[in-house]
C-alpha positions in Angstrom: -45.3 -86.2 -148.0 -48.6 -86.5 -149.9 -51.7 -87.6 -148.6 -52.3 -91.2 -149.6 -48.9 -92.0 -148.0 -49.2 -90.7 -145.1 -52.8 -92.2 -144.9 -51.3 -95.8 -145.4 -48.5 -95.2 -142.5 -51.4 -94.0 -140.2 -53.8 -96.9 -141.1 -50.7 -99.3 -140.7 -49.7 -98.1 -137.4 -53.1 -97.7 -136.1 -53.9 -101.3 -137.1 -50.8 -102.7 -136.1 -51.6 -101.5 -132.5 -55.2 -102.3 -132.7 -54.4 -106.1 -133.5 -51.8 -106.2 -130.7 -53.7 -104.9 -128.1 -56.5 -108.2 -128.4 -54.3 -110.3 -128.4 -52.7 -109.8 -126.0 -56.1 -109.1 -123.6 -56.9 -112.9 -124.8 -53.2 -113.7 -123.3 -54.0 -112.2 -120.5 -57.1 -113.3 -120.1 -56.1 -117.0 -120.4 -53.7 -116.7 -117.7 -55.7 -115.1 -115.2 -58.1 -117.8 -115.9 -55.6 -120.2 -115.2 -54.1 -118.6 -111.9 -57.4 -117.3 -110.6 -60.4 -119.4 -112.1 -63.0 -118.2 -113.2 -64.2 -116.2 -110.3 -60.6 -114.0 -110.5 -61.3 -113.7 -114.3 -64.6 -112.7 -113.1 -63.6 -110.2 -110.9 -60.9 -108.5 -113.2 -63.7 -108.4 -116.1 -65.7 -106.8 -114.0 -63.7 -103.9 -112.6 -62.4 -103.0 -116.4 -66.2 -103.3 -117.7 -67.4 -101.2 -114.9 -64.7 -98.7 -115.3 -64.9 -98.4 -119.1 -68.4 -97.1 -118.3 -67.6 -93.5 -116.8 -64.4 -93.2 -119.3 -66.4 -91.6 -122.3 -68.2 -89.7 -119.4 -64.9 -88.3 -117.8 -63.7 -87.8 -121.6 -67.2 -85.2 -121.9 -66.9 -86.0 -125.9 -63.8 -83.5 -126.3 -61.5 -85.4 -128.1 -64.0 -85.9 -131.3 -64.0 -82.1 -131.1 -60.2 -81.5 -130.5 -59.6 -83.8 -133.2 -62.0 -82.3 -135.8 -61.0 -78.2 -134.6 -57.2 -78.9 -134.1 -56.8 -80.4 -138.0 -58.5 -77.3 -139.2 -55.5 -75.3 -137.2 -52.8 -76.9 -135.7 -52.4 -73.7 -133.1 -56.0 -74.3 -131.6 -54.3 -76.9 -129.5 -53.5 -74.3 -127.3 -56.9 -73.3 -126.4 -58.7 -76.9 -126.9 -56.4 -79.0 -124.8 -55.8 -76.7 -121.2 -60.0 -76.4 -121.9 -60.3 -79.8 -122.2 -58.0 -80.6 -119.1 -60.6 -78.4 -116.8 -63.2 -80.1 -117.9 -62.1 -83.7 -118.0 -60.4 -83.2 -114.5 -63.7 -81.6 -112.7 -65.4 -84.7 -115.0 -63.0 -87.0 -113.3 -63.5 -86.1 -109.9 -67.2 -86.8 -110.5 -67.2 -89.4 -111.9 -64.6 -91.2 -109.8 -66.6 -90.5 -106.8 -69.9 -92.0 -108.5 -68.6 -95.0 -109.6 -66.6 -95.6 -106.2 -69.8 -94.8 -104.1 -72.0 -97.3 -106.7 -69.8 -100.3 -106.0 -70.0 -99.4 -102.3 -73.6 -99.6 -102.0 -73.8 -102.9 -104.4 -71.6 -104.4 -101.4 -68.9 -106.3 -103.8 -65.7 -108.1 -101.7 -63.3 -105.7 -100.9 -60.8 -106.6 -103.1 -63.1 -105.2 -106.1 -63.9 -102.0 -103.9 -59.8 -101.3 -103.5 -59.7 -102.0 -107.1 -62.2 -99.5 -108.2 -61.2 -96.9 -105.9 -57.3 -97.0 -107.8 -58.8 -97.0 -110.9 -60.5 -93.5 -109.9 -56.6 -92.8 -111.0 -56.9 -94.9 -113.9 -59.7 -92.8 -115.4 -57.9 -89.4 -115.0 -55.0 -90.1 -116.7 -57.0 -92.1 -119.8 -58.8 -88.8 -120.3 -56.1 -86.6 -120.6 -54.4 -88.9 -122.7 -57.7 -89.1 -124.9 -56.9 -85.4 -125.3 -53.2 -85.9 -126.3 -54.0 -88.8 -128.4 -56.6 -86.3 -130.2 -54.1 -84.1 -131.1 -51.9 -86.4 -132.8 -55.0 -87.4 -135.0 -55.9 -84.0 -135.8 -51.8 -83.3 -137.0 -51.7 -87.1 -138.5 -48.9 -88.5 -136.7 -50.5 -91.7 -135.6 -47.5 -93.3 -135.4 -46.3 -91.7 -131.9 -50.2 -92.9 -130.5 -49.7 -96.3 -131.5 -45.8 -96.5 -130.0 -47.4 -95.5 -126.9 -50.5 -97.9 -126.8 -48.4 -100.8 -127.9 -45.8 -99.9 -125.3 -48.4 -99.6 -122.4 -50.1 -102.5 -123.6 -46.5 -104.9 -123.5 -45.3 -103.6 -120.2 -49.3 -104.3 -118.5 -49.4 -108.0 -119.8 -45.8 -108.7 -119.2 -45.9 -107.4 -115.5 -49.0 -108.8 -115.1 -47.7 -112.5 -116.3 -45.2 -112.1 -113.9 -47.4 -111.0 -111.2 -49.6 -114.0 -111.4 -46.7 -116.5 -111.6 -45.5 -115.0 -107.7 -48.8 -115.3 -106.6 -50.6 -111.8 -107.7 -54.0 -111.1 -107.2 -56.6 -109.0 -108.8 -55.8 -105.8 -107.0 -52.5 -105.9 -108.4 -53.5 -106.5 -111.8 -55.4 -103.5 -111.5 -52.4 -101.7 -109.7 -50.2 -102.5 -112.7 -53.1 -101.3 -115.3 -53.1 -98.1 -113.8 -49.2 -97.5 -113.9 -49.1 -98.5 -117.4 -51.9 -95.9 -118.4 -49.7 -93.3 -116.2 -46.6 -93.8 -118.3 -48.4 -93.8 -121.1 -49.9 -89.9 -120.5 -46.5 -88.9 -119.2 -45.1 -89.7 -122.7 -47.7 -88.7 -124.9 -47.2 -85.5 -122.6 -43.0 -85.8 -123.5 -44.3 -86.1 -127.0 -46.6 -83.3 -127.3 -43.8 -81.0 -125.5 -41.6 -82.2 -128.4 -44.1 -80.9 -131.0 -45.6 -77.4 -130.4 -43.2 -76.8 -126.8 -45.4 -76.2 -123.7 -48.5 -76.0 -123.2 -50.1 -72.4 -121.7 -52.3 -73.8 -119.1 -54.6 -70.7 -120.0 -58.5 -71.5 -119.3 -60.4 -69.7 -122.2 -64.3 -69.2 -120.4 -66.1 -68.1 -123.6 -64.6 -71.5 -125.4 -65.7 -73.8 -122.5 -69.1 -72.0 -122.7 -69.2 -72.9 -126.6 -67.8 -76.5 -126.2 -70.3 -77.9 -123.5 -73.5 -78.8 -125.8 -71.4 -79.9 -128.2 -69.3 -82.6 -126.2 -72.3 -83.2 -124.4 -73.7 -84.7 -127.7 -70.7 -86.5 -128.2 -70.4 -88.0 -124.3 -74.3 -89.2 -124.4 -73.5 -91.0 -127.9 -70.2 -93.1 -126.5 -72.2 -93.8 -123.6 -75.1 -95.5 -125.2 -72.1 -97.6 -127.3 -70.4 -98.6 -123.9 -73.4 -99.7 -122.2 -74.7 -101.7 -125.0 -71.8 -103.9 -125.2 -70.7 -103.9 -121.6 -74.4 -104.1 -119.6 -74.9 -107.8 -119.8 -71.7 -108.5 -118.2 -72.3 -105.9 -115.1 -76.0 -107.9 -115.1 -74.2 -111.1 -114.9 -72.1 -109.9 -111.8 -75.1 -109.0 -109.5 -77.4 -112.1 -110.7 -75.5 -114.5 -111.1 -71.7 -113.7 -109.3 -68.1 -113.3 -110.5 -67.8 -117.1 -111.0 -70.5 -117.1 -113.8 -69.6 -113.6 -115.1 -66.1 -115.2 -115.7 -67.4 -117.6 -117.9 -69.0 -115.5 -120.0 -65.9 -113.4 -120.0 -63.8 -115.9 -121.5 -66.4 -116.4 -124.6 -66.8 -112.8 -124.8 -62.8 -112.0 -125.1 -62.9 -114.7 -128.3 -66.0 -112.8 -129.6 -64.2 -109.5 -129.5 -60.9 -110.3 -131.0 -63.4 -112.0 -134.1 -65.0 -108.5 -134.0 -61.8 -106.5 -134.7 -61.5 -108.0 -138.4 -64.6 -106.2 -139.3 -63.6 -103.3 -137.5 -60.7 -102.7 -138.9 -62.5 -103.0 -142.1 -65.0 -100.5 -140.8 -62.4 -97.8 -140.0 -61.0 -98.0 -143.7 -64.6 -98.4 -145.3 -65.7 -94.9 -143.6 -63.7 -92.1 -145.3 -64.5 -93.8 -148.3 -68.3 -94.0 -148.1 -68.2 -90.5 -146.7 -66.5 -89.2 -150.0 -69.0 -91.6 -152.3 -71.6 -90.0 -150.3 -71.0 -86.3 -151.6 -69.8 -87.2 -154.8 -71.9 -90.3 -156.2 -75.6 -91.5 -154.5 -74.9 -94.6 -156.9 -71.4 -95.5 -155.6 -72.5 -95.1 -152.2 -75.4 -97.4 -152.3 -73.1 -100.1 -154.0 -70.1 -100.0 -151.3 -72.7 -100.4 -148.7 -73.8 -103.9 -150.6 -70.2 -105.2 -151.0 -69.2 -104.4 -147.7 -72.5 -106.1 -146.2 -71.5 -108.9 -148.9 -67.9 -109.6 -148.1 -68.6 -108.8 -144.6 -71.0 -111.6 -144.4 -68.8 -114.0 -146.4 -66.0 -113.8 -143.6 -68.8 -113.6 -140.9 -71.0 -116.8 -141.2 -68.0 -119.2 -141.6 -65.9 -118.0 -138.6 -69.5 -118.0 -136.6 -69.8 -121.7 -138.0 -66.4 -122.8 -137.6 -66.1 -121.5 -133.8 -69.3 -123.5 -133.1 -67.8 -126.8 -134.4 -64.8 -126.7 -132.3 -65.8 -124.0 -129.4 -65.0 -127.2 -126.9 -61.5 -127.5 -128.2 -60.9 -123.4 -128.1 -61.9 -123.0 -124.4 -60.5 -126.0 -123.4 -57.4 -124.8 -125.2 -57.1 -122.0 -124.1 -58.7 -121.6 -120.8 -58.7 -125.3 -119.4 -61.5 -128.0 -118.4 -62.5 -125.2 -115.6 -64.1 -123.0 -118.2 -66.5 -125.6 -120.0 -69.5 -123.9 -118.5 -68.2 -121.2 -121.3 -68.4 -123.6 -124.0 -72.2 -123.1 -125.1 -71.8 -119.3 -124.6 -69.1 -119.2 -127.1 -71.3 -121.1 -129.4 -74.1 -118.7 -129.3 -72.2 -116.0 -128.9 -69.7 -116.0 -131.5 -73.5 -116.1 -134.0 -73.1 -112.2 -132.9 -70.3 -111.3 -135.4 -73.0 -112.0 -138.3 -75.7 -109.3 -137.2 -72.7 -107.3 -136.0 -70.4 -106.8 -139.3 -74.1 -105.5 -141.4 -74.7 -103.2 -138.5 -71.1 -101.9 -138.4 -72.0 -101.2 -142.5 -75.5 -99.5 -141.7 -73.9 -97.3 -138.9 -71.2 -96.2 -141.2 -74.4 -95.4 -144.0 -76.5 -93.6 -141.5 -73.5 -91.4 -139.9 -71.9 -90.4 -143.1 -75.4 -89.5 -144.7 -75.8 -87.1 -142.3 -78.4 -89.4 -139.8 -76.5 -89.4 -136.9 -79.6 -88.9 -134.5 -81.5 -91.9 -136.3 -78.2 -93.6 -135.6 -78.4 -92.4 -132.0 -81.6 -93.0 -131.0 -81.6 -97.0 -132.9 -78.4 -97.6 -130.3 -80.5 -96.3 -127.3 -83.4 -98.4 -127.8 -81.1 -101.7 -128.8 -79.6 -101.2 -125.3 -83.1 -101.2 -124.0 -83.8 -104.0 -125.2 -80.3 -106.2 -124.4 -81.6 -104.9 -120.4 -84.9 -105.8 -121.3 -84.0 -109.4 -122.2 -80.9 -109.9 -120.2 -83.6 -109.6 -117.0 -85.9 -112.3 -118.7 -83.0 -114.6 -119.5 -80.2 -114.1 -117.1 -82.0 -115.7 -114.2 -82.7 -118.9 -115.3 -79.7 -119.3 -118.0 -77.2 -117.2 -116.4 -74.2 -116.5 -119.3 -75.8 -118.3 -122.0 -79.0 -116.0 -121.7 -76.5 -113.3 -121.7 -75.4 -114.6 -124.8 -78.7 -115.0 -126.2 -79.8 -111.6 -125.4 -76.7 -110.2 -127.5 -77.7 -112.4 -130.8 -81.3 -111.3 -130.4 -80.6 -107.8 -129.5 -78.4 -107.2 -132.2 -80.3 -108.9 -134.9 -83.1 -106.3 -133.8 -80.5 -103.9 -134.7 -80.1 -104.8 -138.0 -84.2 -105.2 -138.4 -84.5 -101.3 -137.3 -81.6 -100.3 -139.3 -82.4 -102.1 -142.9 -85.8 -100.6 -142.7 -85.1 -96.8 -142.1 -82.3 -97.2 -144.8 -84.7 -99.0 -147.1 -87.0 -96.0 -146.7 -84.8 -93.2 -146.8 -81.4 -94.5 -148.3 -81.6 -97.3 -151.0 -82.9 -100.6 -150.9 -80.3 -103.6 -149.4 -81.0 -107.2 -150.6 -79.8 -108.7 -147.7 -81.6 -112.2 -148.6 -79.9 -112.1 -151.8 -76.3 -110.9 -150.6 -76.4 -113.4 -148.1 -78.0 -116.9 -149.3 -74.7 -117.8 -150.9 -72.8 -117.9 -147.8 -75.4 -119.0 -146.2 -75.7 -122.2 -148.0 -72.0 -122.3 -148.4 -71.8 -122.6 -144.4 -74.4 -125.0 -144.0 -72.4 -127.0 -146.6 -69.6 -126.9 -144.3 -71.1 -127.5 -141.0 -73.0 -130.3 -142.3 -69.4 -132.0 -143.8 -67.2 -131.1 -141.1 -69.6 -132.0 -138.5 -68.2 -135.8 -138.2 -64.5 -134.7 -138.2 -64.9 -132.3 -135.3 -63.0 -134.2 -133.1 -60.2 -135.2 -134.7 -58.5 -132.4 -133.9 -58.4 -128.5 -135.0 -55.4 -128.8 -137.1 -57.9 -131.1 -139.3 -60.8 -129.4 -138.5 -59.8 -125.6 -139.4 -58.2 -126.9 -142.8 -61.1 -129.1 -143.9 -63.7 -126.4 -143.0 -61.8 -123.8 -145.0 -61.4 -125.9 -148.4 -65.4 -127.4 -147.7 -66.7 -123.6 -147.8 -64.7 -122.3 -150.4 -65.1 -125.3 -152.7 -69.0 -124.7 -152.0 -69.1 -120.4 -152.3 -66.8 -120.5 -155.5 -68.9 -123.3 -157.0 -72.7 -120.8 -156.2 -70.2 -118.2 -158.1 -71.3 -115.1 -155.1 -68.6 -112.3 -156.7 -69.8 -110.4 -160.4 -67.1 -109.8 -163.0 -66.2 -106.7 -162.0 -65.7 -107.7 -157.7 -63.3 -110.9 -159.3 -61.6 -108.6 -161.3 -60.8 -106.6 -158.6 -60.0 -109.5 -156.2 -57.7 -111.0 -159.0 -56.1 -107.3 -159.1 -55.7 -106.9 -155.3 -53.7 -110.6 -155.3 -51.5 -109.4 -158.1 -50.5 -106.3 -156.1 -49.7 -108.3 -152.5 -48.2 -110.7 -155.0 -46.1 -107.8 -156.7 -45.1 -106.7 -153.4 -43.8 -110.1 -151.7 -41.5 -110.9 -154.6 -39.4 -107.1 -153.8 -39.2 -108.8 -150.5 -37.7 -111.9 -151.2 -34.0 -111.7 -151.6 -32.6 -113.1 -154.3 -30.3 -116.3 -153.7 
């Protein structure tokens, strides 16, 4: 099987389980809402945010470096992943005991202390399967990772749906979270067994020596990425409760399913700009201003178009208990604009070797999302959360631009994105009337209004609509195989 293949299979399956596993959190989300209110969906929020905090910590940064070791030779799994074990279980332990003893002094209900105390559980058995999951990146059989995930991630919101319709609470949510991520490592274990036999549980001393600076490198740079985008929701639980927290919870699980389009983008856009980068300067510096481009073209309608009918969504899909969330989600959902061009600038600065710019522009962003999330959160509770993302991550993109403008290429972001720009306004200004008659008139309206205005400020060249009319003929091509004939 040659390369590009097998590439496709692995970026299908990986997407394909990526897509589900939102979803399905939004699914899940809505009926917790519903059973529990906002102060359950506050709670639950809470205890996975809090918890997500120590996993890259319990993880020590190894599976970047199983991955990357492992694909160079497939029989270093036996001295990487028994390593990797002692250290992610000693990590574990630590860890487990400092986040148990946190919530203990922060004197949450005791449902939330039970809750964090089983997920002590929880974290172990999400680092070893990091490990596992590691392996099957660095041998390319993605599939058997995303089987597993999707599996864990059906039998977790199905058992949790019917938990909440008999009258489950929180700590058996949580119970159910942690069973599914126990299967999970069991059968990624099953799996591995089934690939290179047993494992030799043999420590190696001199590699552990080797492997510390390097994960820790790896463990303070996920760290910094968790915190950023999980602080202002811990913030929200000690000033201003669960209840409030929930609320900003329920924008924030919208704003994060909007954020996997341009992720998934992302993950298909890196290989490719780290290959321009050692090959051609030229076609480096021009995928960066397409991506920020199309990026933004997708971006500043969907940011629009949420804020026209963010009433109807949370209504829709939460009830009339959540319309405190209703102007969050209309700032909020602004955050997917700043977010896609920093996503693009991340890719730039990693795969042109300025991973410690890229590093130390993430620590002082989070910095500054505390900073302002103490100014705002008192008096505007989860819309100054809200805020403080925007502003935090248009900051972002202010730092970023500028050190790529000095030591990359020049970006002209005004000029990439005044056509959208105007294109939205277009829209929001037209569709603004309509808004309430319904979204099955508003989402349709919107869509012709903005593409009628983009296409008529002509924002692709000759050479982006060729390839555009190219890319149609091909998914063209490909439905009329799949269509039987009659």
């Amino acid at each position: 099987m040659n390369s590009l293949p097998r590439l496709i299979a692995n970026t299908f399956a990986l997407l394909l389980a990526e897509l589900i596993q939102p979803l399905f959190s939004v699914i899940l989300g809505i009926a917790i809402s519903r059973y529990l209110g906002p102060t359950g969906l506050g709670q639950y929020s809470f205890i996975i945010t809090y918890v997500a905090i120590f996993e890259p910590v319990a993880a020590f940064g190894l599976r970047e470096i199983i991955t990357r070791e492992v694909a160079k030779d497939h029989t270093a799994a036996d001295r990487y992943l028994p390593t990797a074990f002692l250290f992610g279980t000693l990590a574990t332990v630590l860890c487990g005991v400092v986040m148990s003893v946190i919530v203990w002094l922060l004197s949450y209900p005791q449902e939330v202390l039970k809750a964090v105390y089983l997920m002590a559980l929880y974290v172990f058995c999400s680092t070893l399967k990091a490990y596992l999951f590691a392996f099957f990146q660095a041998i390319e059989r993605l599939k058997q990772t995303a089987l597993i995930s999707l599996g864990e991630t059906v039998f977790r919101v199905a058992g949790s749906l019917l938990l909440l319709t008999l009258g489950g609470q929180v700590l058996g949510l949580i119970s159910l979270l942690v069973a599914g991520r126990a299967l999970a490592l069991l059968c990624a274990l099953v799996m591995v067994r089934r690939v290179i036999g047993s494992i030799h549980y043999k420590i190696d001393l001199s590699l552990a020596k080797s492997l510390f600076p390097q994960a820790a490198t790896f463990c303070a740079t996920s760290l910094v990425f968790i915190l950023y985008w999980r602080v202002d929701l811990l913030m929200l639980t000690q000033m201003s409760g669960l209840a409030v927290a929930g609320y900003y919870a329920a924008s924030y699980r919208i704003f994060d399913v909007c954020t996997f389009l341009f992720n998934s983008y992302i993950s298909a856009y890196y290989p490719q700009q780290a290959r321009a980068y050692a090959t051609s300067l030229t076609e480096f510096e021009s995928s960066a201003t397409k991506s920020v481009k199309f990026l933004s073209i997708v971006a500043l309608p969907l940011a629009m178009g949420f804020t026209l009918v963010a009433d109807q969504i949370i209504i829709l899909l939460y009830g009339r208990t959540f319309e405190g969330s209703i102007l969050t989600l209309k700032i909020l959902i602004w955050s997917i604009v700043p977010f896609a061009i920093v996503r693009v600038y991340s890719v730039c600065l990693v795969t042109s070797l300025h991973q410690s710019f890229d590093f130390a522009s993430n620590l002082l962003v989070l910095f500054v999302n505390v900073g302002l999330n103490l100014f705002l959160i008192p008096g505007w509770g989860a819309v100054g959360a809200s805020i403080a993302t925007l502003a935090s991550l248009c900051i972002f993109v202010v730092i970023q631009h500028l050190f790529i403008l000095r030591r990359l290429f020049c970006v002209p972001l005004l000029t990439l994105l005044w056509k959208p720009l105007v294109s939205t306004a277009i829209m929001g200004v037209v569709v603004f009337p309509f808004r309430a008659m319904g979204l099955y008139v508003v989402i349709p309206l919107a869509a012709v209004i903005y593409g009628a205005a983009l296409l008529s400020l002509r924002p692709f060249s000759a050479d982006e609509r060729g390839a555009i009319l190219e890319l149609w003929r091909g998914f063209s091509q490909s439905a009329l195989k799949r269509t039987p004939h009659i």
